[in-house]
C-alpha positions as CSV (number, residue, x, y, z in Angstrom):
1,X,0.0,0.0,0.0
2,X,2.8,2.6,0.8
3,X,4.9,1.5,-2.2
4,X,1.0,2.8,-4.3
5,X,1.3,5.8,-2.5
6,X,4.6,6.8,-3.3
7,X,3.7,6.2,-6.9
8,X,0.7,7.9,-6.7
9,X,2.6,10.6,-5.4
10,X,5.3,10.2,-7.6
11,X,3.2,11.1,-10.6
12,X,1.5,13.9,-9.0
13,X,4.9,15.7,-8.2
14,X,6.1,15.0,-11.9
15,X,2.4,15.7,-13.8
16,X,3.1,19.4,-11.8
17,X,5.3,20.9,-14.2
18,X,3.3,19.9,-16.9
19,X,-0.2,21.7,-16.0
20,X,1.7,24.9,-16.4
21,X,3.0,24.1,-19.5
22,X,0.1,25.8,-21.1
23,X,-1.7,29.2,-20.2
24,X,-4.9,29.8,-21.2
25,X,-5.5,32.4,-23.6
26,X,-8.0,34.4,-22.8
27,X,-6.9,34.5,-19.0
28,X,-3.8,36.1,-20.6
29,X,-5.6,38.4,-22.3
30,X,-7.0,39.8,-18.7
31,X,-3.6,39.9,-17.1
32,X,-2.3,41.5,-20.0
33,X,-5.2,43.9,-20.4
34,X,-5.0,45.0,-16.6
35,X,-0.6,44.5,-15.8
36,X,0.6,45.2,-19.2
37,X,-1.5,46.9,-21.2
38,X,-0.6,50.8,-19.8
39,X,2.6,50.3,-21.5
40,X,2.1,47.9,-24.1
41,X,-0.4,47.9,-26.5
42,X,-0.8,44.2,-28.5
43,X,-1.4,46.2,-31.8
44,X,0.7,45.6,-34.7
45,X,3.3,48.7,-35.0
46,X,1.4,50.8,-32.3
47,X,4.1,51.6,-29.6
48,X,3.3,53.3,-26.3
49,X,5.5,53.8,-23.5
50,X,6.7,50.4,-24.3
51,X,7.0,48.9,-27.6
52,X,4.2,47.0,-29.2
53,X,4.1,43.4,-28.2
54,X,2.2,42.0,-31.4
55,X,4.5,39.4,-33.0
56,X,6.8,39.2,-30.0
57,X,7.1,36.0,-29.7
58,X,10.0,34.4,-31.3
59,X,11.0,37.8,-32.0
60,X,14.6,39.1,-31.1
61,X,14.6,41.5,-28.0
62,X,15.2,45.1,-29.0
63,X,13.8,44.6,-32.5
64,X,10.5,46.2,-32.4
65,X,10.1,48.6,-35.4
66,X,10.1,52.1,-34.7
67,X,10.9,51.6,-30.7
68,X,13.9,53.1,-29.2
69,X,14.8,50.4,-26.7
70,X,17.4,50.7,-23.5
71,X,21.1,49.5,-24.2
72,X,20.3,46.3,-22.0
73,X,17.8,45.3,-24.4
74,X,19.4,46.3,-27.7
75,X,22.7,44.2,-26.7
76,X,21.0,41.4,-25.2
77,X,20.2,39.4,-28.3
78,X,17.6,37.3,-26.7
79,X,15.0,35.1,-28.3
80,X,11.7,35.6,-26.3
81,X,10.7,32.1,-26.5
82,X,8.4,30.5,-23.5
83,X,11.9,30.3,-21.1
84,X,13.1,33.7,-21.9
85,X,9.2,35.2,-21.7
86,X,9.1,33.4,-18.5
87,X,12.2,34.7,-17.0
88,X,11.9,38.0,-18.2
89,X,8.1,38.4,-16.4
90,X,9.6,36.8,-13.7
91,X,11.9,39.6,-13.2
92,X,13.1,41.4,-15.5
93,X,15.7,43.7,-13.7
94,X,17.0,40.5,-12.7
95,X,16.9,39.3,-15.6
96,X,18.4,41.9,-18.2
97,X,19.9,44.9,-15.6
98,X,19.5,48.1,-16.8
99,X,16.6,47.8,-18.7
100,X,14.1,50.2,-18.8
101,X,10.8,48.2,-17.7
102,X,9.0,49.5,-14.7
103,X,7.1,46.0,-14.2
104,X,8.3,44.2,-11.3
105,X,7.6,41.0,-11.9
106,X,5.2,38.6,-11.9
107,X,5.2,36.1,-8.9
108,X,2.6,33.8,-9.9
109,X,3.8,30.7,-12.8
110,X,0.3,30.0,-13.9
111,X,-0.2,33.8,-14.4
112,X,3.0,34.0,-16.5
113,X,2.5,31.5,-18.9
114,X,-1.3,32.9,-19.4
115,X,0.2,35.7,-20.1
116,X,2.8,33.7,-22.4
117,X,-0.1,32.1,-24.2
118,X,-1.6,35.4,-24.9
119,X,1.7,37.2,-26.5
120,X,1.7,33.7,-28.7
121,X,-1.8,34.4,-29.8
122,X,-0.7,37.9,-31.4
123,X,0.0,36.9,-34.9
């Protein structure tokens, strides 16, 4: 019985990872909407006080069109895939110091990678 138990448990602890693989969409679109969205606007070539996140995924940091981005970010040569996205809303002073981004972070995994799934979604 305790050897089905630690496989139960086993599976749970691995299975954890996985269930925030993917973010949901539309819960993205909220976050976004309400932690992001001052700043960045998801509009294709429309840059605020931040640049325009449309087509930002897969993109190569400091590459917006028509943004003027901080040193940090036109040096780093990042890829914002799902790791980099995640690290970056994570932190991104940490991440990339002396950028220019007043966000602090986001804390919450599930809530970064709905937030993830959203900036995928803007095609």
């Amino acid at each position: 019985m305790i050897h089905k138990r630690l496989l139960v448990a086993s599976a749970l602890l691995l299975a954890a990872p996985l269930a925030l693989a993917e973010g949901d969409v539309a819960q993205g679109k909220a976050l976004f909407t309400t932690q992001c969205g001052f700043c960045h606007s998801a509009d294709a070539g429309k840059n605020l006080m931040g640049p325009s996140l449309h087509g930002v995924f897969e993109r190569t940091s400091g590459q917006a069109p028509a943004f003027k981005y901080s040193a940090a970010l036109q040096g780093a040569n990042l890829q914002w895939d799902t790791a980099n996205l995640d690290k970056w809303l994570t932190n991104p002073a940490t991440m990339l110091p002396g950028n220019m981004m007043m966000f602090p972070g986001q804390a919450d995994a599930q809530s970064r990678q709905d937030i993830i799934a959203y900036l995928k979604s803007l095609k």
